[in-house]
Every structure is written in structure tokens, then in C-alpha cells.
C-alpha positions in Angstrom: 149.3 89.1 105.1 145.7 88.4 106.1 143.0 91.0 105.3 140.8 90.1 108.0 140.8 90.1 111.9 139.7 87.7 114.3 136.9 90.4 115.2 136.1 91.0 112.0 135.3 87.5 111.2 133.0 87.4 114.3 131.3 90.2 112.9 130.7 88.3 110.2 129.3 85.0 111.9 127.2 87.1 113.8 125.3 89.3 111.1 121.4 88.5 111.1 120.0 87.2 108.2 118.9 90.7 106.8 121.8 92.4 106.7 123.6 88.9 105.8 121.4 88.8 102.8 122.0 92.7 102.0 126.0 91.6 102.4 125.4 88.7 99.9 123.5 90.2 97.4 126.1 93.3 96.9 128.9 90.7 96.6 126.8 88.7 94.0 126.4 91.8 91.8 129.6 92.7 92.0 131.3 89.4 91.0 128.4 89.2 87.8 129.3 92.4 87.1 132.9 91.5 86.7 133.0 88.1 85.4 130.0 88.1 82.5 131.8 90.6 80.1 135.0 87.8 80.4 134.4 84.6 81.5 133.0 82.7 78.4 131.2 80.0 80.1 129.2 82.8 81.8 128.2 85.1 79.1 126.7 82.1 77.6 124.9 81.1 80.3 124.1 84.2 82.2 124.5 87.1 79.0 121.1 87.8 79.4 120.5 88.6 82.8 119.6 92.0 83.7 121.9 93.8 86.1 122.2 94.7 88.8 119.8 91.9 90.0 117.3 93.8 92.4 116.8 90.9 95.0 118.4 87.8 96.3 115.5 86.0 95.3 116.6 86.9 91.5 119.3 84.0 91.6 116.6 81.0 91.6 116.0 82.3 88.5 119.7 81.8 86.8 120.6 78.6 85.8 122.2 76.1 87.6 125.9 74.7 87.3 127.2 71.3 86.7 130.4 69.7 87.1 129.9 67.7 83.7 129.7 71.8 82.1 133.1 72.7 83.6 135.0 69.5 82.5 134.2 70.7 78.5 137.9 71.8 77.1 137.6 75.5 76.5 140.1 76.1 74.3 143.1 77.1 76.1 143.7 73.6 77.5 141.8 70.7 79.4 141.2 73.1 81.9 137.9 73.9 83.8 135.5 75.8 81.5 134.3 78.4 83.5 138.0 80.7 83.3 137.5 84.6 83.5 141.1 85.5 82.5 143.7 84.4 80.0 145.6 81.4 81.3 149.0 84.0 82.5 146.8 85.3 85.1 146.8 81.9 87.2 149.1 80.6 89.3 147.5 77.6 91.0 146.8 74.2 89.3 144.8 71.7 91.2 142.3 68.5 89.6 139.8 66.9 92.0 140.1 63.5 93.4 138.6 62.0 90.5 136.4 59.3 92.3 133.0 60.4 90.3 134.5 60.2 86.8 137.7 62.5 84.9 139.6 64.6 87.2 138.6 68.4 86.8 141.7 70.2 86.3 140.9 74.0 88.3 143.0 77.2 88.0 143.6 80.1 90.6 144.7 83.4 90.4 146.6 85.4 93.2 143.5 86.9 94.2 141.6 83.9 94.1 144.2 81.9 96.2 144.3 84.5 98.8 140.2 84.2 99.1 141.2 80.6 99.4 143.2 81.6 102.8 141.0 84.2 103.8 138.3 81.7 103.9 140.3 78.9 106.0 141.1 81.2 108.6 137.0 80.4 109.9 138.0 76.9 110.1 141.2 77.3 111.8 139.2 79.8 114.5 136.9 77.2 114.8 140.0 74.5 115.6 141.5 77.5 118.0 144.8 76.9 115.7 147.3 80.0 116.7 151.1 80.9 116.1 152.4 78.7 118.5 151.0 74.9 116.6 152.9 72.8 115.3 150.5 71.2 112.4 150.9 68.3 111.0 149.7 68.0 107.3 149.3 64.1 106.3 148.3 64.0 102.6 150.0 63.6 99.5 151.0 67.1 98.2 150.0 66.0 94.6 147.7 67.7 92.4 144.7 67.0 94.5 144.0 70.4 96.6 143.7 68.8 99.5 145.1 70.9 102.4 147.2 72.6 100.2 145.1 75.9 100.9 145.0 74.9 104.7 149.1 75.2 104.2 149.5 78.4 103.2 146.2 79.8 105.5 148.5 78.2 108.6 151.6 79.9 107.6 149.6 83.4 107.2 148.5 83.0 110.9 151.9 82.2 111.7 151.9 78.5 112.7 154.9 75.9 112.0 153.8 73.6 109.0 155.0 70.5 109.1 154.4 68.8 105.5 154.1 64.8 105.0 154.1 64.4 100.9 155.4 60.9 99.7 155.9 59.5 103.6 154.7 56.3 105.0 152.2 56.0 107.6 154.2 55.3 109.9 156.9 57.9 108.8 154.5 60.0 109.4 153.4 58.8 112.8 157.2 59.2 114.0 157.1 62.6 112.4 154.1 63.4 114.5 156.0 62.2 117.5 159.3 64.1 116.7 158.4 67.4 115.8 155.4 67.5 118.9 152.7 68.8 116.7 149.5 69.7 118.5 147.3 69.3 115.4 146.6 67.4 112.9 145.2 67.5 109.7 144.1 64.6 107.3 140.7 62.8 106.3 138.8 61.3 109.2 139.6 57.8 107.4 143.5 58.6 107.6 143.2 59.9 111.0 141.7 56.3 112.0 144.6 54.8 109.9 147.5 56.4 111.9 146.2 55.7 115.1 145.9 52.1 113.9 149.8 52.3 113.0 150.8 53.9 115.8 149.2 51.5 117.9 150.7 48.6 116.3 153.9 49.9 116.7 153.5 50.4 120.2 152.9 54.2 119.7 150.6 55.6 122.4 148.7 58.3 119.8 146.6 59.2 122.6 150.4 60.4 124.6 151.6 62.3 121.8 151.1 66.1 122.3 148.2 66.7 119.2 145.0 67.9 120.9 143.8 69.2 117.6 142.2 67.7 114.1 141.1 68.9 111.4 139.0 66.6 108.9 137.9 67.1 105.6 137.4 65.2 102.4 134.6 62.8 103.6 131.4 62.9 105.9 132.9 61.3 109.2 133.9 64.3 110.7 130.3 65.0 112.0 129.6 61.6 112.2 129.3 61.4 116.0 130.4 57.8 116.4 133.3 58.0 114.1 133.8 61.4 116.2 134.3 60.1 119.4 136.6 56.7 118.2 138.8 59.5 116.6 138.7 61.5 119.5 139.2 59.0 122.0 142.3 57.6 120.4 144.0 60.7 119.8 142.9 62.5 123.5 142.2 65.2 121.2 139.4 67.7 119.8 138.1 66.9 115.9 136.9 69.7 114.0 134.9 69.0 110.5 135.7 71.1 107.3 134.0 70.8 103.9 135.4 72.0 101.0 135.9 71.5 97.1 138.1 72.1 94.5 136.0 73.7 92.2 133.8 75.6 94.5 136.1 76.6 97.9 136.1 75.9 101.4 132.5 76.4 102.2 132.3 74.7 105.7 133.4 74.5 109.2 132.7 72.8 112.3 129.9 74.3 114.9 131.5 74.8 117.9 128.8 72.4 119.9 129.8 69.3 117.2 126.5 69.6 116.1 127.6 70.0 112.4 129.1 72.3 109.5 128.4 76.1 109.3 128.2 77.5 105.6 130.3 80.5 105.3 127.5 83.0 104.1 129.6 85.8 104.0 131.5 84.1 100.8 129.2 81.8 99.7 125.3 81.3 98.6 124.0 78.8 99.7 120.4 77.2 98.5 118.5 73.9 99.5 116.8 71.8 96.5 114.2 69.7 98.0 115.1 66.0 96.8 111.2 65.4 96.6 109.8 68.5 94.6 113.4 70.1 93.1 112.1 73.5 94.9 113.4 74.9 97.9 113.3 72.6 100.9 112.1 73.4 104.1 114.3 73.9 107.0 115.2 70.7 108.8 114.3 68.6 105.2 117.5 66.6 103.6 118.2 68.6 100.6 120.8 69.1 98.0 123.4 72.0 98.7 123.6 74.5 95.7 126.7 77.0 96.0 127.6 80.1 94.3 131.0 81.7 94.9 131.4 85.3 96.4 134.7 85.9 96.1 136.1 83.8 93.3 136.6 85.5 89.6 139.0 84.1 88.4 136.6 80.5 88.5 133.8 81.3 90.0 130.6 79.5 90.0 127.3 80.4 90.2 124.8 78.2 91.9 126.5 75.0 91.3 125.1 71.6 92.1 127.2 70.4 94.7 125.6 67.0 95.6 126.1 67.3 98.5 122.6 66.1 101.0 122.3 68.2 103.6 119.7 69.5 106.7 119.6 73.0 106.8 118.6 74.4 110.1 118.9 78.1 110.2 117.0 78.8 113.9 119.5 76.8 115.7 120.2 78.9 118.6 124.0 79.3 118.0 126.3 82.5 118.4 127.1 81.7 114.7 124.1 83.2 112.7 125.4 81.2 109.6 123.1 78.1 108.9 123.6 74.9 110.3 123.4 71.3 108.7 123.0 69.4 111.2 124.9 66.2 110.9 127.5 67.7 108.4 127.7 66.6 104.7 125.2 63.3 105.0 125.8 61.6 101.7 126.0 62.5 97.8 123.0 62.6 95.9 123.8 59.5 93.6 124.9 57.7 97.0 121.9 57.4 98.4 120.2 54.0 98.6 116.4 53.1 98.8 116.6 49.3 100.0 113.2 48.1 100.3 111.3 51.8 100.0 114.0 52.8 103.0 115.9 55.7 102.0 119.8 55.3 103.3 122.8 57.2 103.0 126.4 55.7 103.7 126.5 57.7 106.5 124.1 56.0 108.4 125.8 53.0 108.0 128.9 54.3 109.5 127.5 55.6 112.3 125.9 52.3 113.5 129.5 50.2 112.4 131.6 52.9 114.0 129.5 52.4 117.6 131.2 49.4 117.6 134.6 49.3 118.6 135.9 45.9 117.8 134.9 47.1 114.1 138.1 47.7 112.7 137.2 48.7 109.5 134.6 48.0 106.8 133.5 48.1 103.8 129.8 48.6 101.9 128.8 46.9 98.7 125.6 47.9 96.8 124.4 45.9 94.3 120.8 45.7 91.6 118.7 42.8 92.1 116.7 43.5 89.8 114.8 46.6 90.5 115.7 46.6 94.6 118.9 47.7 95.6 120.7 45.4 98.1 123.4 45.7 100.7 126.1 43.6 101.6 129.1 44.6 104.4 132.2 43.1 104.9 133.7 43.8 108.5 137.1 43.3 110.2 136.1 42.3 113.7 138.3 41.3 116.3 135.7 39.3 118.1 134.3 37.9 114.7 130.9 37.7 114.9 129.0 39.5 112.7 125.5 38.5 113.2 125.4 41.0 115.9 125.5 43.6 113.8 123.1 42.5 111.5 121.0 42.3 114.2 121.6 46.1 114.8 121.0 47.4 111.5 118.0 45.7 110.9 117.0 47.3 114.6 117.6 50.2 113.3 117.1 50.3 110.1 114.3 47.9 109.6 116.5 46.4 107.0 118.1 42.9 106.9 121.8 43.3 105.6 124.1 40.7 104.6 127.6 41.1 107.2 130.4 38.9 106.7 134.0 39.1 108.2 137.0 39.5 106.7 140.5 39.0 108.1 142.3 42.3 110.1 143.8 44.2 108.0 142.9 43.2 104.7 140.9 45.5 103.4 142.1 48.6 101.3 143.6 51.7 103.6 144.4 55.2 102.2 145.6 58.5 103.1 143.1 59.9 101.2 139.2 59.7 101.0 138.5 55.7 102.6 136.9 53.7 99.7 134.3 52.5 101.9 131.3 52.0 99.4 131.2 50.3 96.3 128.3 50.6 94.0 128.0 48.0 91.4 124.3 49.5 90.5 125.7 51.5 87.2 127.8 48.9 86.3 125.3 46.1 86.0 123.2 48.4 84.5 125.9 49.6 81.8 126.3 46.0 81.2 123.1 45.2 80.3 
């Protein structure tokens, strides 16, 4: 049973950013209060903090968290570090995808995993999911969270599940068909991917009866290019989500596309200016810094997501909740500076994706010797690439190498699209 109503949760969106800040700081307190005596990782860290902290402001002054902190073994089993409870009190096992390094192996309790739901129900408002969808789930099922929280938050509201573990693509596609779901939900790559089955197999996707889908696991939901190609095949509505395993599902999609909303009534969200490492200005890219609000049983307390961001909080919405426009831009350790140009993958897409005889792509970055350097392989049906190299050094004021590659031979997925390869650590590592 869900514990909060549709009104409630517009309450919530709509709370101004003093009594917001009022909500946030009694839920902070409360969570330290209840985690430091028990949760190891914390007491170290935070044992010497006075509380009840007295302002918001107080949490610039705790330290930060790192995801290189929770993968340390704490003594109960390769598990994330920061546990509160004894390992009996957790009943969901997840690991992230793994594509930055070792998989992070993060536990649950009942509680937490009902937080989990309570906080997906924004997204599925946002995607105007009710009882009567039909949602169609296309990922994996394995240990990789996934939409396994967006499963059980759709059968709370009362919608039919349809689950895709261990299918084909184009399984799936027929499934989609069959069972006349109206939504979908799958990374933006994946939703790309079965349209491009479908439509090889003479499946209209754009007749099929989903008019709904839901992103998450990469940037391209709120890139607007990538947007519309999605949209356009499908004949339906995309709503973005962002989301991790070891912090929650912090994000959903503004109504207007404009970007992701930060769900400030569970999380905390701070801006570090990439320039000084202080707080950024409103409307500068910044790193997002989360703390958990209603996680104990592994929370975290202002963890370094990554994640670059532009946090616009006067941005004339119903939603009071702060905006990044643009979504999730890039990750920290993504971003490029090509000839004193700062560039984030994201960029890139946008211009490739505003063509549509780019089937897919693929970025390489490479050292030569202190400059990094681009190079893109493309599968274009009309094969001629120098038009687009044209365009990104239009406007990027860069020259990038594009080459094509045959249709269809670069890598697909159903999960997160391997779409940039950076060689930059390895030729470093190698030197």
C-alpha cells in the first residue's frame, strides 16, 4: 500500500523553498540521529558532529561521500560499507552496472525498499501512468537495479507489469505488440534499438498502442534531439528519470521537457562549482552532491554523484523543486577539453542525433600528448560523413575526425549504449 496521495505529492512539489528547506532539514536530523549510533561508516565519519545540526547550511560542513569509500568490505561481506543494521534486516540485493570500475554490491531493508516505491510514484505522475497501463519492462532482471523498483512502484499503483528478463529484442518487440502495452520502460539507447527491430521486421512501432516511455540509465532522455527521434518513432511521449543504485531515484522529468526535477522532499541536493569546488551559481554546470532523506538502512550523506548538472531554481514551473535544465549533461571524468573547448558526450549526441540517417554511433577519445582528441565512427545510410564534420566544427569550433562504418555493426545493448570510449587512462596507465 502506498503511503502517499497524488495530492499529497503535489503538496510536496509545490512547497517554497523555506518551508522546503524547514521540511529537509528535520528529515536530515532525524535520519543522523538514527543512523550515527549504528551505521559504522558514519560514526567514523560523522561521530563528531554536534546534533541536532541548527541550520541547513551545517551540512557543507560534513564531509563528503565517495563511491570508492562504500566499495571497502565491511566485514560482513563484500557489501557496500555504509550498512546501518545487521545483514538479517535486508531483503534486497542489487550491484551497479559496473561500467566505472568493481560493481558496488547495495542492500535494502523493507523500509528502505518501500522509500524506493514511494519515491517512483513522482516519476510515474510525471509519465501520467495509472491502473489501467499495460507497462512494458525491457531490461534484464539481473542484479543491476534497473527498473526493478519501477516494478514493484507500478504494481502498488495498480498497473499490469509486463516483465522482459532473458528475451530477445525482438521477443520483446512481439511482446510489446501482444500484450498492447501503452508504456514502456528501458534506457533511451534500448528504446532506439527496438524501434530499429521492429522496423526491420516490418513492425510499425509507431502503430502499436505505447504512448508512454520512461528512460533512465543514460543522459538522452533530455537530450532534445534524441527526444524527438524516440518520440517520433514510437508516436509516443518520453519522460526522463535519473536514478542510482546507491543513492535512489532522485529525478524526474519536468513536465515542459525542459529537464529533470530533484525530488527535494527526499533528497539534498548541492551544486559544487567545477571551477572553484564551492557552491555554483545558479545556471553554472556543476557537480550534483546527494544526501538521502529517507534511506537508513544505506543512506548517504552528501555523496559525490558525478553527475554535471545546471541548476536553475527560478524557473517559473508549478514544480518548486529545482530544475537542471538539460537533464544529467555528462559525468565528471567524461568531460573533454579538446583544444581549451570544454565538451561533454552529450553535446555530441545532440548534434549526431539531429541527423536522421545517423543510425548509430560511436565516440572515441584519445591523448595526443597533452590534447585530447576526438574521433566518431557513424552508421549512415547516405554515407557521407564529411557533412557532419562540417557541423561539429560549426558548432563546436572543433575539427573532429568522422568515419563510417557499415549498418549495423556497431555494438547494441539493452542496457546503458557504450557510446564513448576513452582510451585517455589507458595510454596513460601504460606509460
Amino acid at each position: 500500500m502506498l503511503r502517499t496521495s497524488p495530492e499529497q505529492r503535489r503538496f510536496c512539489e509545490r512547497l517554497d523553498r523555506d518551508a522546503l528547506r524547514e521540511h529537509q532539514l528535520e528529515r536530515l536530523n532525524a535520519l543522523l540521529s538514527a543512523i550515527v549510533p549504528h551505521n559504522r561508516f558514519y560514526a567514523e565519519k560523522l561521530g563528531h558532529v554536534e546534533l541536532p545540526l541548527q541550520s541547513l547550511d551545517a551540512l557543507s560542513e560534513l564531509p563528503f561521500t565517495f563511491k570508492d569509500e562504500l566499495l571497502t568490505i565491511n566485514g560482513s561481506g563484500d557489501f557496500a560499507a555504509n550498512c546501518s543494521f545487521p545483514l538479517e534486516r535486508y531483503v534486497r540485493y542489487h550491484q551497479t552496472s559496473g561500467t566505472r570500475g568493481r560493481p558496488l554490491a547495495v542492500l535494502d531493508t523493507a523500509d528502505d525498499w518501500q522509500w524506493w516505491i514511494e519515491c517512483w510514484q513522482y516519476v510515474l505522475d510525471a509519465a501520467e501512468i495509472g491502473p489501467e497501463d499495460r507497462i512494458a519492462l525491457a531490461f534484464s532482471f539481473g542484479p543491476f537495479i534497473g527498473f526493478w523498483s519501477a516494478h514493484d512502484a507500478a504494481v502498488a499503483r495498480g498497473a499490469m507489469v509486463i516483465p522482459s528478463g532473458g528475451m530477445s529484442t525482438l521477443a520483446r518487440v512481439e511482446m510489446i505488440r501482444n500484450c498492447r502495452a501503452t508504456a514502456l520502460f528501458c534506457t533511451p539507447s534500448y528504446a532506439m534499438r527496438l524501434a530499429e527491430v521492429a522496423v526491420e521486421n516490418r513492425i510499425d512501432p509507431a502503430s502499436l498502442e505505447v504512448r508512454r516511455i520512461v528512460v533512465a540509465g543514460e543522459p538522452g532522455g533530455s537530450i532534445p534531439a534524441l527526444r524527438k527521434r524516440i518520440e517520433t518513432a514510437w508516436n509516443a511521449r518520453l519522460i526522463d528519470h535519473a536514478g542510482a543504485s546507491e543513492v535512489g531515484p532522485w529525478g524526474h522529468s519536468d513536465p515542459a521537457g525542459r529537464g529533470l526535477h530533484v525530488l527535494e522532499t527526499e533528497f539534498i541536493a548541492e551544486f559544487l562549482s567545477l571551477s572553484t569546488g564551492g557552491p555554483a551559481e545558479e545556471g553554472e554546470v556543476s557537480e550534483l552532491v546527494l544526501t538521502t532523506l529517507g534511506r537508513y538502512g544505506s543512506p548517504v550523506v552528501r555523496y559525490r554523484t558525478g553527475d554535471l548538472v545546471k541548476p536553475i531554481f527560478n524557473h517559473g514551473g508549478a514544480k518548486q523543486f529545482v530544475l537542471l535544465e538539460g537533464g544529467v549533461l555528462g559525468r565528471a571524468d567524461d568531460m573533454l577539453i579538446v583544444r581549451g573547448v570544454n565538451i561533454f558526450p552529450s553535446s555530441l549526441e545532440q548534434i549526431l542525433r539531429s541527423f536522421p540517417e545517423v543510425v548509430d554511433f560511436r565516440t572515441t577519445c584519445r591523448k595526443n600528448g597533452a590534447l585530447d582528441v576526438l574521433s566518431i565512427e557513424i552508421e549512415d545510410r547516405l554515407e557521407k560523413p564529411d557533412r557532419i564534420a562540417r557541423e561539429m566544427n560549426l558548432r563546436l569550433g572543433l575539427k573532429v575526425e568522422v568515419r563510417c562504418v557499415p549498418l549495423g555493426s556497431l555494438p547494441r545493448s539493452d542496457g546503458k549504449g557504450q557510446r564513448f570510449i576513452d582510451l585517455r587512462q589507458l595510454q596513460a596507465g601504460s606509460k
